[in-house]
C-alpha positions as CSV (number, residue, x, y, z in Angstrom):
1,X,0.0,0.0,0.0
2,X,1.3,3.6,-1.0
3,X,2.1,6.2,2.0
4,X,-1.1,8.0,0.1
5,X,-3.5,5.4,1.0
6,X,-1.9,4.7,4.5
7,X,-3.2,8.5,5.1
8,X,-6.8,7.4,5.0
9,X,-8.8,5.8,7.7
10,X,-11.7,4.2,7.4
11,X,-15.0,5.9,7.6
12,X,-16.9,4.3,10.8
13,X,-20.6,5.6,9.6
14,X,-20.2,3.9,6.3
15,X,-19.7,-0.2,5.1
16,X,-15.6,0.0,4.6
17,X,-16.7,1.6,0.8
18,X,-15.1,5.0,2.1
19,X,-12.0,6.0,3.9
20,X,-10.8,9.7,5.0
21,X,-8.0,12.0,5.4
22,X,-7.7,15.5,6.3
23,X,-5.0,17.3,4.4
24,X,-4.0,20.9,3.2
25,X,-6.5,22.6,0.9
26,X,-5.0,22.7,-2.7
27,X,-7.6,25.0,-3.9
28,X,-9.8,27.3,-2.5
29,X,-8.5,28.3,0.5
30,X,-10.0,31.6,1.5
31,X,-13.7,31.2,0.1
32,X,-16.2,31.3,2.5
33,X,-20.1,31.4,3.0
34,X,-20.2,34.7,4.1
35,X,-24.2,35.5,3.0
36,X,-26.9,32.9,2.1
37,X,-29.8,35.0,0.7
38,X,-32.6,32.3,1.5
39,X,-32.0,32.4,4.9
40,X,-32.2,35.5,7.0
41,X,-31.2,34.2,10.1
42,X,-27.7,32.9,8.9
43,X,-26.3,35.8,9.9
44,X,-27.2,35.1,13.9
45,X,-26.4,31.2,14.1
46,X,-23.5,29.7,16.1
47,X,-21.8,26.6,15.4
48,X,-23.1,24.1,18.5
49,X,-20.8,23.8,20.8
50,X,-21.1,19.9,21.4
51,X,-20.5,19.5,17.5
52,X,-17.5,22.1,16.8
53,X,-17.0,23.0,13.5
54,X,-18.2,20.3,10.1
55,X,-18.5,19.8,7.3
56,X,-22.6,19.6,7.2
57,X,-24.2,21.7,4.4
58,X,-26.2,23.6,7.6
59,X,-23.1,24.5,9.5
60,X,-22.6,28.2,10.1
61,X,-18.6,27.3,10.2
62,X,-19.3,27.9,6.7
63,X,-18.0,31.0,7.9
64,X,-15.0,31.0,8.7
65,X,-12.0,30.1,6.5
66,X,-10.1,26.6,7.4
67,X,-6.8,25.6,6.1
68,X,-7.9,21.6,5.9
69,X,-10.2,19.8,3.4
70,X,-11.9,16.4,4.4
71,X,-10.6,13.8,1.6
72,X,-13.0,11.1,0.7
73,X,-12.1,7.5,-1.5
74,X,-15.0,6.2,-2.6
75,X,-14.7,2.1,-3.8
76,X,-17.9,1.5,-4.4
77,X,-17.6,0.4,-8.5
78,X,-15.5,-2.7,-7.5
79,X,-12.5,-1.7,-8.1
80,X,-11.1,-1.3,-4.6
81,X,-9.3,1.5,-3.2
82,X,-6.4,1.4,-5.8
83,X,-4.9,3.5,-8.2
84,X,-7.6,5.7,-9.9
85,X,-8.3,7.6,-6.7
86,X,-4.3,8.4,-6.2
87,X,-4.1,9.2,-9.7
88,X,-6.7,11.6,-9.6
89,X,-5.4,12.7,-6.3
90,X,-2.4,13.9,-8.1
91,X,-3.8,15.3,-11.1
92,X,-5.5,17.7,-8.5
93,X,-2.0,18.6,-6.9
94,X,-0.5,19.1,-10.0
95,X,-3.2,21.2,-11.8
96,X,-5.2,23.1,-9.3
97,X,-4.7,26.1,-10.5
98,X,-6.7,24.9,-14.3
99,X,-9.3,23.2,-11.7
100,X,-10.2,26.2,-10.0
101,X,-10.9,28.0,-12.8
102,X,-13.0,25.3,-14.4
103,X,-15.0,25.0,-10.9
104,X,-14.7,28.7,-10.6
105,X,-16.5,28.6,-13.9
106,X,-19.4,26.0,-12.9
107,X,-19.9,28.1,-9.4
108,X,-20.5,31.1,-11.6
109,X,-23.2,29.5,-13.7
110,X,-24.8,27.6,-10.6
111,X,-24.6,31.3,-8.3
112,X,-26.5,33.2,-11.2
113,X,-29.5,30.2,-11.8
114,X,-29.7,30.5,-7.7
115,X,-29.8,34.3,-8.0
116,X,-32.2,34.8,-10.7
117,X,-34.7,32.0,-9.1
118,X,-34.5,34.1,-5.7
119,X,-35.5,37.4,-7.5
120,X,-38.0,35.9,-9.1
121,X,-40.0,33.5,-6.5
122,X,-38.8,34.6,-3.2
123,X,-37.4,38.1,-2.2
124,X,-40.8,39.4,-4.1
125,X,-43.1,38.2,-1.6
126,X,-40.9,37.7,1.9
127,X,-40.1,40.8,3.7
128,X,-37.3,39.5,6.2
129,X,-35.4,38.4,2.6
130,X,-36.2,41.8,1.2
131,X,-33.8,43.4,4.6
132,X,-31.5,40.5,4.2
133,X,-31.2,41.4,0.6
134,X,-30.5,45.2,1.4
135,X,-27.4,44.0,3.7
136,X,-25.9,41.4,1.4
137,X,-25.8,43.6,-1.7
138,X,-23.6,46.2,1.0
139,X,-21.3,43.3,1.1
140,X,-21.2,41.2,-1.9
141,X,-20.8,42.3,-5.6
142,X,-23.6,39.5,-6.6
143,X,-23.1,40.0,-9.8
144,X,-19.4,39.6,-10.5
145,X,-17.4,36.4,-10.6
146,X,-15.8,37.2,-7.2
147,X,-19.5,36.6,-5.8
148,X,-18.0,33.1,-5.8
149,X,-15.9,33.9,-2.6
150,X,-18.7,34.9,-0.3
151,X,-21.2,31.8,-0.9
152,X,-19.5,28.9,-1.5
153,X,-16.8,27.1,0.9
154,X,-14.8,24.4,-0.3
155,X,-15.2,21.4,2.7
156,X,-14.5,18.3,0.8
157,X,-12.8,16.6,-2.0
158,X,-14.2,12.9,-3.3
159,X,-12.3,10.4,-5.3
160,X,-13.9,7.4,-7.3
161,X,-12.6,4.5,-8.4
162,X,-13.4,4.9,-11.6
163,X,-13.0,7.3,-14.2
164,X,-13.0,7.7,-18.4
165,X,-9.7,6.3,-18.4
166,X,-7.0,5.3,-15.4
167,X,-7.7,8.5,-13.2
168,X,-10.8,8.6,-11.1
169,X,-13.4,10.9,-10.9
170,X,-13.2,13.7,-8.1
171,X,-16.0,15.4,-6.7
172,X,-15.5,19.3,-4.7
173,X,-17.8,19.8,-2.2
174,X,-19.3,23.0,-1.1
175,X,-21.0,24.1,1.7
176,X,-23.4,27.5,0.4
177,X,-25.2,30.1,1.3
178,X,-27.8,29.1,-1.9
179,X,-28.6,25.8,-0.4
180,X,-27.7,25.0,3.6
181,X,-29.7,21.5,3.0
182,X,-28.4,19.8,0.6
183,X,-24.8,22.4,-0.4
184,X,-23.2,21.3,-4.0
185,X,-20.6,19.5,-5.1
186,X,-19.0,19.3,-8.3
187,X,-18.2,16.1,-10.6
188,X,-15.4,16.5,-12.4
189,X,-12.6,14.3,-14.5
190,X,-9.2,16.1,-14.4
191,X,-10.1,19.5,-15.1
192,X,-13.4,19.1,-16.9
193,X,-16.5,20.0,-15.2
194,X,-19.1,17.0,-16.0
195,X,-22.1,18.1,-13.3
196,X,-23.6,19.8,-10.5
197,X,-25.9,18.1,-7.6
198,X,-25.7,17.8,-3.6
199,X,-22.6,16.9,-1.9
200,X,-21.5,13.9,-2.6
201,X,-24.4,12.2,-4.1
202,X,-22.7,11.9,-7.4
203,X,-19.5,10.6,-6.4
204,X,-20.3,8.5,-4.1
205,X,-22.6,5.6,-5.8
206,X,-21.6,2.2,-7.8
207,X,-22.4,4.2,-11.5
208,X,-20.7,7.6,-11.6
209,X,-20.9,8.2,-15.3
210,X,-24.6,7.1,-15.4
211,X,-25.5,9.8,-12.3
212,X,-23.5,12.3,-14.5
213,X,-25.5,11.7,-18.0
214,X,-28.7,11.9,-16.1
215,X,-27.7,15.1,-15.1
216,X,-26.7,15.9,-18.1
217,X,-29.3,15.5,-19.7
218,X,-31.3,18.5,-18.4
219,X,-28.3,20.9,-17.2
220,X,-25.7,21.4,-18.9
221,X,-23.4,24.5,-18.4
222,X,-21.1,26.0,-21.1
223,X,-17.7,25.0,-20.7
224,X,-18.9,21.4,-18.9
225,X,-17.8,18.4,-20.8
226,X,-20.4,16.8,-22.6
227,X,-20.2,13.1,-22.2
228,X,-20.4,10.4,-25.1
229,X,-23.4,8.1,-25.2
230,X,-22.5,4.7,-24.0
């Protein structure tokens, strides 16, 4: 076994399918969840004390920016906790910089769907959002790419093993201030952007690529790789 999979312990609240490892954040290191415009009390909640700070969607640690990411190997495809997920560890080490901007790109598209839903359906009709709103516009340029840095928090990083060829899929989860239920996470292969859905759930299952084409096949971003029919 490499010194990279002796870093990982297994995950207790799962079936031995998952192991963990907290390490240095490679990307992403300042963003928090400073606003979250559908919730007007975010700016009043504490993190519980009997808890401490997570990785939960919900937490308000969400916060505050941490140096460490959570890193999660998935071998739930059959192939065992092997090469693809150290593979794709590496191509995230070595290319982080090409991944941001990819992600940064997919955040962007997500963050203005979110917005322009909220205008439309809720801050019309709910006057605590419409005070809320006042406040984060003070703070947040909402409508630039640096938005980005305000709502979402990078808290996890999932690898698969599988992938389109010898390096696993990875998956970069975010807790935000557009969803505290269910937060986001972002399928990827290398530095291509495949699709968007809650944290983890499309990493994390037997049939990656399937999970991705269904998603695919009603969002699909500019700039996300479209994926072949099998």
């Amino acid at each position: 076994m490499s010194a990279f999979q002796d870093s990982f312990q297994p995950d207790p609240e799962w079936d031995g399918s998952r192991r963990l490892w907290r390490t240095a954040k490679p990307l992403f290191r300042d963003a928090v969840v400073a606003v979250a415009p559908p919730y007007p009390e975010y700016p009043k909640l504490k993190v519980a004390k009997a808890r401490g700070p997570g990785t939960d969607p919900s937490c308000p640690s969400a916060r505050v920016a941490s140096p460490e990411v959570e890193v999660a190997m998935y071998a739930a495809s059959g192939d065992g906790f092997d090469g693809f997920q150290e593979r794709a560890w590496d191509f995230i080490l070595a290319n982080a910089a090409a991944i941001e901007i990819a992600l940064r790109r997919k955040l962007f598209a997500w963050h203005k769907k979110s917005l322009a839903q909220f205008r439309d359906e809720d801050l019309p009709h709910i006057k605590p959002l419409q005070k809320y709103w006042k406040d984060i516009e003070r703070q947040v340029p909402v409508e630039e790419p640096s938005a980005i840095d305000h709502l979402f928090k990078l808290v996890g990083i999932g690898l698969a093993d599988s992938g389109l060829d010898e390096c696993g899929f990875s998956s970069f989860e975010f807790q935000t201030g557009w969803d505290r239920d269910h937060g986001l996470g972002v399928l990827m292969h290398r530095d291509r952007v495949l699709a968007a859905g809650g944290m983890t759930e499309l990493i994390s299952g037997p049939r990656v690529v399937d999970g991705a084409r269904v998603v695919q096949s009603y969002e699909l971003d500019d700039g996300d790789f479209s994926l072949p029919a099998p």
